[in-house]
N, C-alpha and C positions, 0 to 999 in steps of 0.2 A: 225753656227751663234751664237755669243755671245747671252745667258739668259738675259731677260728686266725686269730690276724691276723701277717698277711705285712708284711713291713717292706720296702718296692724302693724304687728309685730310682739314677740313675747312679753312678759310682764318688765317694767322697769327699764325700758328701754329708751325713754325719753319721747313717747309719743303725746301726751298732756302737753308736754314745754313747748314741744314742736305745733300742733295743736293753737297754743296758747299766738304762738309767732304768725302765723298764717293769717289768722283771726283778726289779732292785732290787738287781741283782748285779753286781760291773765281770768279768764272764767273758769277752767279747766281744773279742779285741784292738782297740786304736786308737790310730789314729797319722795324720798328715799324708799318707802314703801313698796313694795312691789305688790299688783293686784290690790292699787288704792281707786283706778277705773271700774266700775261696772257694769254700766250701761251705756250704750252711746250718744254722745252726744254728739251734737251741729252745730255749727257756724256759719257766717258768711264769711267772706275773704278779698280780698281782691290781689288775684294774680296776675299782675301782667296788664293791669286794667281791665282784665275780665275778671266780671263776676261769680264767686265759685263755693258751691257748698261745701263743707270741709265738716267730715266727721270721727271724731275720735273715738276709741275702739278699747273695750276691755284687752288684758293680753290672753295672746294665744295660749292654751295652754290644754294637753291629755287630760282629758277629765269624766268621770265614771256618770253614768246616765244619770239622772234626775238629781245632781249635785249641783250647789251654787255654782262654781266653775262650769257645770253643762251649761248651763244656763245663761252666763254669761258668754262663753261660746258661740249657742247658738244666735245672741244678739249681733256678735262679729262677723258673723259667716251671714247675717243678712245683711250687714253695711258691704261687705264684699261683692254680693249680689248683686245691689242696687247702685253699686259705683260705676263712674266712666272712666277713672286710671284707679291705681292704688299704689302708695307710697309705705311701701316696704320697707318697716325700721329695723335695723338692728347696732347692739352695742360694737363698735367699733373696738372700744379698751379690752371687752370682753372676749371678744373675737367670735368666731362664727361659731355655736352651739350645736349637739346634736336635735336640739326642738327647734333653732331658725333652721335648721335644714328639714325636718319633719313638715312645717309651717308653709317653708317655699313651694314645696312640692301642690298643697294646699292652694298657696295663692298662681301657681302657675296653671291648674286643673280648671281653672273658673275662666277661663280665656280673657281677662282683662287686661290690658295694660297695663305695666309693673314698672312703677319707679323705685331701685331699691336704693335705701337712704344709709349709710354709715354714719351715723350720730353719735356725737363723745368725741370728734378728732382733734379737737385741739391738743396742741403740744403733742409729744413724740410718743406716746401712747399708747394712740390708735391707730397709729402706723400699720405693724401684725395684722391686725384683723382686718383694714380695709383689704388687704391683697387678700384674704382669707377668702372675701365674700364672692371672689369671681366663681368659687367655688358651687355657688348655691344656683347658677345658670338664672340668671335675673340681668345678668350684663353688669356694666361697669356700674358699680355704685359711685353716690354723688357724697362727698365729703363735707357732712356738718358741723358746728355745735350747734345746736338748739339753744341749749343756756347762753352761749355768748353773740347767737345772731349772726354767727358765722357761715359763708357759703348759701345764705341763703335765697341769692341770686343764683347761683348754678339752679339749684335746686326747682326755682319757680321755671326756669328757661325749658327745663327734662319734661317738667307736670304737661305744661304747654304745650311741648313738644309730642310728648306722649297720647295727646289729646287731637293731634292735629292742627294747633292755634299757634300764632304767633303776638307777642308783647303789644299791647298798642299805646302803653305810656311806658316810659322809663320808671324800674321799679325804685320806690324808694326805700332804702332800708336804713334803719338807724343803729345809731352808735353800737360800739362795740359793749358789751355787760349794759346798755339802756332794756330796762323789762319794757315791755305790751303796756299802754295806758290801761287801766281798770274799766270795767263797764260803763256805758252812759247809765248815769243814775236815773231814777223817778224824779222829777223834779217833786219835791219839798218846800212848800214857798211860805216865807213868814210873812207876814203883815205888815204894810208901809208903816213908819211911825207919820205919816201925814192922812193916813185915811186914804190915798190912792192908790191903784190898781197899781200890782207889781210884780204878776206874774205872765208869763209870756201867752200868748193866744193860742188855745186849746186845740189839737188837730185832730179831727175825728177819725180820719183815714189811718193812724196808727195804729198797732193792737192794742189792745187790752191788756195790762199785764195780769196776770192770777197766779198766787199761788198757792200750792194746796201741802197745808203744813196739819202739823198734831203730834204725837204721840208715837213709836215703834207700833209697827205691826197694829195700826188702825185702817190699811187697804188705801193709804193713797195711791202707789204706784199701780193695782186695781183698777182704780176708779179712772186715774190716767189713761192709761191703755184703754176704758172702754170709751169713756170718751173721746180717742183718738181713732178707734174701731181698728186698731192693730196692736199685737204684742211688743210695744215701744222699750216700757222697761219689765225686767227682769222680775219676779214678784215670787212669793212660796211662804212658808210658815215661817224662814226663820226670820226675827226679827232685826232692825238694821240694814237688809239688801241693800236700800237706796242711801247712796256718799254722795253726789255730786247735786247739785240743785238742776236737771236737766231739763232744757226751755224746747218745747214744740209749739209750732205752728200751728193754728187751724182757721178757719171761717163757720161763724153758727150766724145763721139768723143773717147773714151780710155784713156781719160785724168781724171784721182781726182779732184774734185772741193769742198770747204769747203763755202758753201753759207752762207750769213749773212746777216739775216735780221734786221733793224737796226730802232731805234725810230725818228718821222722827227724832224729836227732841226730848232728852230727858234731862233731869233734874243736874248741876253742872257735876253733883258730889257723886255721881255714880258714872261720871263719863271719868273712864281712865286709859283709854286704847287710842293714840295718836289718830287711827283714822276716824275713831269717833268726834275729835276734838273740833279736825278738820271739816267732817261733815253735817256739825251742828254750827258751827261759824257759816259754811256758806247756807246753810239752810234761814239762820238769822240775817244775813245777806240780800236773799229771796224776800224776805220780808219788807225789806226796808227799801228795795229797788219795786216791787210790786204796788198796785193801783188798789185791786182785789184780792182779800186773803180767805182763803174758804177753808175754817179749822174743823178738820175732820176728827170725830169724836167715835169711841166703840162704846156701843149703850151698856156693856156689863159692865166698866168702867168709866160712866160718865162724869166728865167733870170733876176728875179728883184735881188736886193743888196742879201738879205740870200743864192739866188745860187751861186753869186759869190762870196762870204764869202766862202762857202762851197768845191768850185771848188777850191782855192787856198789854201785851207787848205788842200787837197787832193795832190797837187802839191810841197807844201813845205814840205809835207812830205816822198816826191821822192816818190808819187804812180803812178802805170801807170792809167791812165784817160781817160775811156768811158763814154760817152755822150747818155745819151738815153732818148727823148721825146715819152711821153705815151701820151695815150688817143687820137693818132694818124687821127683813124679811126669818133672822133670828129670834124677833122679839116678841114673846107672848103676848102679854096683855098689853098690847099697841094706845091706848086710850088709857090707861094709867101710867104707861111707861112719859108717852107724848107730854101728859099734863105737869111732871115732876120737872121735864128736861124747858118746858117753857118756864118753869116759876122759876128754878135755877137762873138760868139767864136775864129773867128780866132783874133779879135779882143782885147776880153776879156784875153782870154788864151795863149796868146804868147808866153809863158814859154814853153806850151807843143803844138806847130804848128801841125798842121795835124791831131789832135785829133781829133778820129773817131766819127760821131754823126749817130746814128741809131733813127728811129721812130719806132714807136708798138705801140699795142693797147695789155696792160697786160690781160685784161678782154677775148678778143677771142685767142689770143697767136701770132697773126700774128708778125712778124718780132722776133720773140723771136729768131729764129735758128741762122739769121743772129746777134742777139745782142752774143749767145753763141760764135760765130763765134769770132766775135771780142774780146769778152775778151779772148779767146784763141792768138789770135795774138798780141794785145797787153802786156801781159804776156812773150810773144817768144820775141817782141822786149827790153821789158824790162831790161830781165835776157843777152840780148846778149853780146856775147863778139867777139872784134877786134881784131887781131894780132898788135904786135907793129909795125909790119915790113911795114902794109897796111895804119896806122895811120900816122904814117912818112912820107909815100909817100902823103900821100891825105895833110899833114902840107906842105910838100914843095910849091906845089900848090897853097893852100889856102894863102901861105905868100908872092910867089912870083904875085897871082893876087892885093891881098890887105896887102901891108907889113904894118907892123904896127908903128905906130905913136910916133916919137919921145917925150922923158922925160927927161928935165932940159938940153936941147941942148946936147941930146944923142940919135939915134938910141938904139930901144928897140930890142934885139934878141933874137927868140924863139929858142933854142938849140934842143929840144926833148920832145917827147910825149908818153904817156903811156895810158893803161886804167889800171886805180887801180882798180876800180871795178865795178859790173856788180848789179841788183836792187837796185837803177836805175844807169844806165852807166854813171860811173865818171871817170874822165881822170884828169891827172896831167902834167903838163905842165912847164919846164924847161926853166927858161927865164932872161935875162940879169937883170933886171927890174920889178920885179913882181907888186911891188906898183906904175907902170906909166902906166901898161895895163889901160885904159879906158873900163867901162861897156857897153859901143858899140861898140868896138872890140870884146869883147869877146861873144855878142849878134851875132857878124856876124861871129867868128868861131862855135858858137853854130849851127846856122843856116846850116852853112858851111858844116859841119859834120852829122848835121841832114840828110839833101840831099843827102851827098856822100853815107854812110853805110844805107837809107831806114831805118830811126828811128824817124818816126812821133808817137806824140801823146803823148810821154815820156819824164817828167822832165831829162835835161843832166846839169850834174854838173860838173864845172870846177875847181881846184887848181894851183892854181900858186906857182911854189915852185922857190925860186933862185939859178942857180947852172947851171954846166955843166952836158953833159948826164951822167947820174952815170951807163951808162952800156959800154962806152966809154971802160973802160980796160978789158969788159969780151969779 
């Protein structure tokens, strides 16, 4: 198992950026913000050529029992636990604190190994406070900036060292002010304009990505934790807890699954608090890098306007779409409640017919097996692919029940069909006419197709391209 190094330190100290660096990814939010972290989140990294889990840390901070801040606390004090060094930030400009010194005492009790980090030294600054920190008995701190990439070869040499390893490739570090590349995206693949395949070959051994979006205070980070079967993120009545979109690991069923937990969304005109802003961009974010999106619904509020905002945002973005009402186990008359929340959808979500809707209660876990259940087969229909030869045949059919509708006193003809590609299944379509197909033609080949190949619940996407079959002369 890859070595854990915990990233602490008080609120605004630069542990996100630093974070961000290690990783090599800008996932992390940051901003001027202090206590814009909540829960912890993880990475991989590569230090030294070793592989290493890197977890960022809400800030340290005195905080009164069953308060968000406890709460967030006790998230840190279990990364601290479960770490093999830990990288001790503190503001350099700022110089050593009566709470980094409160905090040291802290991280020195836990008997881990303590790399303590002076972050902020660029220019003459940080000067002051680096000699400050000899004070806090952590040893010599290692001199950064974070933001500008600075020192952060000492810094990898200390973790390494601290650990008892030694470097086994030359690290490389980049430019001075160059940011972390962005995350590796979902691939999003459009459709040849020649009708062939032009998306890369599907790897089943990768996770799955999910992620679990809705509404403030509908129990996602709940539902998260219980599906992880540990208190991962932070949860309680107020609404908002969750800012960061945070990605956990698991295995169900023999499958990799990359969870993500995600901040709730509201409507743009009521969001006015910078970390609201930030925490709904990266929750839109989650969306749009994820495979699987499971929009979690509270049935006394079902389906007003921001879930369907939300739900077709999820659909325009060709993700497959599960449907999960929590707080289940609240709900009286279950059998009238159930029957309204399916005519809604099938209603609402036309796009993706059949779309699976599961109930749970996040809070005791019931229904959760069956909700795994689902994103699992949702994901299998997603990624599926047809043969042309079956697609053909099921076009003949579908033309000769419902031929399609004459353009400018011409029969319109479908010549040939393909699937260009597969998340989410898009086909291309060869046709006398492409600008006289009508969008209720193409609703009832959607359909059509739906039905024939058992592909509920997933945006299908059509192309009309003009031409003869271009595989005619092979």
């Amino acid at each position: 198992m890859s070595p854990t190094i915990a990233i602490v330190g008080r609120p605004n100290v630069g542990k996100s950026t630093l974070f961000n660096r290690l990783t090599g990814r800008r996932t992390a939010l940051v901003s001027d913000m202090p206590g814009l972290t909540r829960d912890r989140r993880e990475g991989e990294g590569d230090i030294g050529g070793h592989e290493m889990r890197i977890v960022d840390t809400a800030g340290l901070e005195e905080a009164a029992a069953g308060s968000i801040a406890q709460r967030m606390r006790a998230q840190t004090d279990s990364a601290i636990g479960e770490a093999d060094v830990i990288a001790f930030v503190f503001d350099s400009r700022a110089g050593v604190t009566p709470t980094d010194k409160a905090f040291a005492r802290i991280v020195r009790a836990s008997g881990r190994p303590v790399v303590l980090v002076a972050n902020k030294c660029e220019g003459r600054a940080g000067t002051e406070g680096f000699y400050e920190a000899y004070a806090l008995g952590l040893g010599e701190p290692v001199a950064i900036s974070a933001e500008h990439g600075e020192g952060l070869n000492e810094l990898e040499t200390e973790l390494l060292s601290a650990l008892g390893m030694k470097p086994v490739t030359t690290p490389r570090r980049r430019r001075r002010g160059e940011e972390p590349p962005p995350e590796d995206e979902a691939p999003i693949v459009e459709a040849a304009d020649d009708g062939e395949e032009s998306e890369q070959p599907y790897d089943p051994g990768k996770p799955i990505r999910v992620a679990i979006v809705g509404r403030p205070n509908a129990g996602k980070s709940t539902l998260v934790n219980t599906i992880l079967g540990e208190e991962r993120m932070i949860t309680g009545p107020e609404p908002g807890l969750t800012r960061d979109s945070i990605a956990s690991d698991i295995t169900w069923q023999g499958r990799p699954i990359r969870l993500f937990d995600t901040a709730g969304l509201r409507r743009k005109v009521r969001i006015d608090e910078l970390a609201e802003k930030l925490a709904a961009s990266d929750a839109v974010r989650a969306i749009r890098f994820a495979e699987v999106v499971v929009l979690l619904i509270d049935p006394d509020r079902a389906f007003e306007q921001q879930d369907l905002t939300i739900g077709n945002m999820i659909l325009e973005e060709g993700r497959a779409l599960v449907i999960a009402i929590n707080k289940w186990d609240l709900v009286e008359d279950k059998e009238a409640v159930l029957k309204d929340l399916r005519e809604t959808v099938a209603e609402k979500f036309a796009e993706a017919a059949g779309v699976t809707v599961i109930t749970l209660s996040a809070v005791s876990g019931r229904g959760v097996d069956r909700l795994m259940k689902s994103i699992l087969d949702a994901h299998a229909i997603w990624a599926r692919r047809i043969s042309t030869a079956d697609i053909n045949r099921w076009l003949r059919v579908a033309v000769e029940r419902h031929a399609p509708p004459q353009s400018k006193g011409r029969r319109i003809r479908i010549r040939f069909m393909t699937q260009a590609s597969a998340r989410p299944p898009t086909f291309v379509a060869f046709c006398s006419q492409p600008g006289g197909i009508p969008a209720s033609y193409l609703r009832y080949l959607t359909n059509s197709i739906r039905e024939a190949f058992g592909m509920p619940g997933t945006p299908i996407r059509f192309n009309l391209r003009k031409g003869a079959n271009p595989y005619a002369d092979k």
